[in-house]
Each structure stands twice: as C-alpha cells, then as structure tokens.
C-alpha positions in Angstrom: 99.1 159.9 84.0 102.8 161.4 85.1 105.4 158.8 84.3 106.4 158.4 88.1 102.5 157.0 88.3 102.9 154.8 85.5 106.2 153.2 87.1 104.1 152.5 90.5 101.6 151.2 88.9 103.9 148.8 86.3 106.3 147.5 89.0 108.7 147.3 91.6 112.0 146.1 92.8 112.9 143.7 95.3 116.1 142.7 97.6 115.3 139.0 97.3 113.9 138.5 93.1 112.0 140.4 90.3 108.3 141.2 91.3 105.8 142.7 89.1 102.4 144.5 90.2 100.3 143.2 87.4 96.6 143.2 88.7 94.3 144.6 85.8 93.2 148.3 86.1 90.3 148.7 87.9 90.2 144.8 88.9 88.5 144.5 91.8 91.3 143.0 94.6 90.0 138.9 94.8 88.9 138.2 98.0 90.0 135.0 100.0 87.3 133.8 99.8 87.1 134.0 96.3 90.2 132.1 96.1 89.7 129.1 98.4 86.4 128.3 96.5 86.8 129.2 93.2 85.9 126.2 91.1 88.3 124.6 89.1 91.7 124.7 91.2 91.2 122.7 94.1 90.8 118.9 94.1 88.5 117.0 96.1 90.6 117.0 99.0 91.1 120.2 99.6 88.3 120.6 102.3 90.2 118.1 104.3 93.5 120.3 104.0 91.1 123.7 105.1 90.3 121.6 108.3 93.7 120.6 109.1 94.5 124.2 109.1 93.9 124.8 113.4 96.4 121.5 114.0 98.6 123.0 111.6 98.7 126.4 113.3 99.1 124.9 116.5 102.3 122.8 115.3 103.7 126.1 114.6 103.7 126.1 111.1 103.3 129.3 109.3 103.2 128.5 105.9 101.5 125.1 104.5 102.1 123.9 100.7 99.6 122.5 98.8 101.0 120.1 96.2 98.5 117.6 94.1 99.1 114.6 96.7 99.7 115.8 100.2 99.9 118.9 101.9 102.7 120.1 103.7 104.9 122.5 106.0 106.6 124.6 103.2 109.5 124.7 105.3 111.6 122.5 107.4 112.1 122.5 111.0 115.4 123.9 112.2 116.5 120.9 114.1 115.6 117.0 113.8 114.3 117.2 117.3 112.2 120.0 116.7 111.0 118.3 113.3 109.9 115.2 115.8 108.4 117.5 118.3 106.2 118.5 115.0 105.2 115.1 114.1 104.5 114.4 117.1 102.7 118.2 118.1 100.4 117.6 114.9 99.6 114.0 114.9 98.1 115.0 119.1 96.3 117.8 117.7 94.6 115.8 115.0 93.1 113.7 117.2 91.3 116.7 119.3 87.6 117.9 118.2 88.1 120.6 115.3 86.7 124.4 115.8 83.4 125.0 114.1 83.8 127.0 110.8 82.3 129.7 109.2 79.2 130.1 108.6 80.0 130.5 104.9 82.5 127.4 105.2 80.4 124.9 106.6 78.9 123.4 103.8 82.5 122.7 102.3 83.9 121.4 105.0 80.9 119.2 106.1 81.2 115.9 104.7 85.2 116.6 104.5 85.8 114.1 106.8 84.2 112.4 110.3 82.8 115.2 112.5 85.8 116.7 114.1 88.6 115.5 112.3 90.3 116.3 109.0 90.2 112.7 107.2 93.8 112.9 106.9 97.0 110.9 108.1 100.5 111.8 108.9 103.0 111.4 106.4 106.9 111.7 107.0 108.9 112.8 103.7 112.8 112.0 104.6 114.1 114.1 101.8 111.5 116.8 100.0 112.4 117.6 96.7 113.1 121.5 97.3 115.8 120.9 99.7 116.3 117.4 100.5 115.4 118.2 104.4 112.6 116.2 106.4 108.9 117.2 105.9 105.8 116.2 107.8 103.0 116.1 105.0 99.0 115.0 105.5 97.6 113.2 102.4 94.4 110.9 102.2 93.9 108.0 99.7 93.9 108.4 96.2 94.9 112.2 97.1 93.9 114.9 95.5 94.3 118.4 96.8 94.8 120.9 93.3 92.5 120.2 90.6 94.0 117.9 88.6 95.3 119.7 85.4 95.4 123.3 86.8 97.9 125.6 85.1 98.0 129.4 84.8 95.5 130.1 83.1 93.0 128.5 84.7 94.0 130.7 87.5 94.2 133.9 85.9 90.5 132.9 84.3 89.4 132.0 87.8 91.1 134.5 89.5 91.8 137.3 87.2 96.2 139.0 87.3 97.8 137.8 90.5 97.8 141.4 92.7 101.9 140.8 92.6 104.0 138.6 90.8 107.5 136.9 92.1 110.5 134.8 92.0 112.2 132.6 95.0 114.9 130.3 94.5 115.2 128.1 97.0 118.7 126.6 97.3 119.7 122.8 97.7 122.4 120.1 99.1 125.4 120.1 97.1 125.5 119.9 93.4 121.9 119.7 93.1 120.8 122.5 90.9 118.4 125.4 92.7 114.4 125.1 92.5 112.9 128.5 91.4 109.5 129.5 92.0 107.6 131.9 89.9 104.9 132.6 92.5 101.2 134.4 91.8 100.2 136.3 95.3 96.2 136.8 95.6 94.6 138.0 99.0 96.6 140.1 99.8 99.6 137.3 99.8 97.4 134.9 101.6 97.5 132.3 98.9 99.8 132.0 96.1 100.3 129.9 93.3 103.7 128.8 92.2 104.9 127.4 89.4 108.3 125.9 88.8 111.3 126.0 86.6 111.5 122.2 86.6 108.0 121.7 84.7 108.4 124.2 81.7 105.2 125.4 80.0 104.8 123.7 76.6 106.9 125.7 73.7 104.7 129.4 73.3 101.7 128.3 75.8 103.0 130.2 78.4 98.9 129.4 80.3 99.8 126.1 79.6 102.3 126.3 82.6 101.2 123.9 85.3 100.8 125.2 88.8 103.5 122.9 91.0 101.6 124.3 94.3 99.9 126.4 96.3 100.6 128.3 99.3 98.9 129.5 102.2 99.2 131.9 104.8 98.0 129.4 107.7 97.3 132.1 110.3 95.2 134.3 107.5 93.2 131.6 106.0 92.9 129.9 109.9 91.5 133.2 110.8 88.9 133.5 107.1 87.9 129.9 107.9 87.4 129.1 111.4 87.3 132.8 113.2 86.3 131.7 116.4 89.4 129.2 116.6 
C-alpha cells in the first residue's frame, strides 16, 4: 500500500477539531439498524424516544440528544419565542395519532407506549448544562433511555470502531469552562456516541469511559423507522 493510501485510510483533518477514520479493515460499515437495536446500549425507554421521532421532526428539530433520563433538542432555539413556539409545536404534535413503523420496527415499538402516542411528557430545562440556554426535553418515569452503565466499550463490542472519530467543544456563558465531546459517528453519521471531558474514564481504562449521550440524525432515523411518515 503507497504511503498516500495509508494516510487516507489512517485519518483526516478538520476546520472545526481532530477526526480520525478508524473503522477496522475490512469491517463491514454497521447499518442503522444495527445500531438502534443492538442490545446492550439502549434503556428501556428508548422505544418511546424512536416514536417521538415524527413530533420531533415536525417541531423542527434536526438533531435529538439522548441522555440517560430525557431526551432532548441538542440545540437551543435561536430566540425565546421561537423556543415557546417549540414547546408548544411539540407538545400539539404529541397528541396527534403516530405513523405506523416499519415492518421491522414494529415489534419494538409496540408496547412502547398507548397506541399512537410516544408515553412521554414535555419537559422544560431552563438552563442545560452544555450552554446554560433553554431546552425542551421528553422523559417518562423512572427514565431510562441509554442502558444503564454503557461506556465505550460496550459500544465498540456492540458496534465494532466508530466509521469516524471527533471532537466538538461546545462553548458556555461566562467563566464557565467549555464542554468537549469526543464523539463516535456510526451510520454514516446517523447516530453518534459522545463521551465527555467532564466524566473522565477511570485511570488506564480508557473502555471504561462512560458514554454521556447519544445523537441522532432525526430526519435519517425518522426516515429508517417510520418510512411512510
């Protein structure tokens, strides 16, 4: 292999962090499918979040973070009215009938919650802990939407090498220090797992280092689990 191969194939630059290509030679690429029901990373309430997803692309949310007890838009409105108009977009869309899945979904998303809603309710954070801006989050009771526990490795064992490997920092009010992400992309970017700086991995166990969420592409994993939406 020329050395020009070897530096594709090893990693690449970017404007906005470090990224690595580190999928295994000859791995096969994981499928989404794969991902959103690979045992051991989701909680019990993850089928609940997976139906949300239509009310959550109608809100006009693009990206929805998965954290252990709620689920939420990764990023804040641009305006406090337009974070109402959110609120109050998704709490109307919850109560209409969901879409019918997949074929291959429906079983998950079955007893997820009454027929036709997500089993959810509306949660307003005033101050998120990335960026101390307003959020509006779903959670259930006794929430649980990443397996409890679930750290690197137990995605890499699940999963195999994330396809691309990356690093956000996402900057705060005032003195507050910076949260950086060390982010795992898998289908094609349409989940990734992030870990974060805050939670360090314990000394030498760098598996050991817990996953702090999970992100997904709302329009790609709308589209893998309710097509006809």
């Amino acid at each position: 292999m020329s050395r020009k191969s070897s530096l594709l194939l090893s990693g690449v630059a970017t404007l906005f962090g470090t990224t690595w290509a580190v999928g295994q030679a000859g791995q096969e690429p994981v499928t989404l499918e794969k991902v959103l029901t690979a045992p051991g990373l989701w909680g019990k309430d993850f089928p609940k979040a997976l139906a949300s997803l239509p009310d959550w692309q109608q809100s006009d949310v693009d990206r929805l973070a998965v954290f252990h007890q709620h689920v939420c838009s990764e990023t804040a409105a641009p305006t406090g009215q337009q974070h109402t108009e959110r609120v109050n977009r998704l709490s109307t869309e919850m109560r209409k009938q969901r879409p019918r899945p997949s074929q291959k979904y429906s079983a998950m998303l079955k007893n997820a919650a009454p027929e036709g809603q997500t089993g959810l309710r509306i949660q307003e954070i005033r101050s998120f802990k990335d960026d101390q801006k307003p959020r509006v989050a779903l959670t259930a009771d006794q929430p649980q939407f990443l397996a409890p526990g679930i750290d690197l490795g137990t995605v890499e064992q699940r999963l195999g090498k994330a396809e691309r490997v990356d690093t956000r920092t996402i900057p705060t009010d005032g003195d507050r220090r910076p949260v950086v992400l060390k982010q795992y992309h898998y289908a094609d970017g349409s989940v990734i797992f992030a870990t974060s700086d805050l939670t360090p991995a314990p000394k030498g166990e760098a598996a050991k280092k817990p996953i702090d969420r999970a992100i997904l592409n709302v329009t790609k994993v709308t589209s893998e689990v309710f097509p006809e939406n």
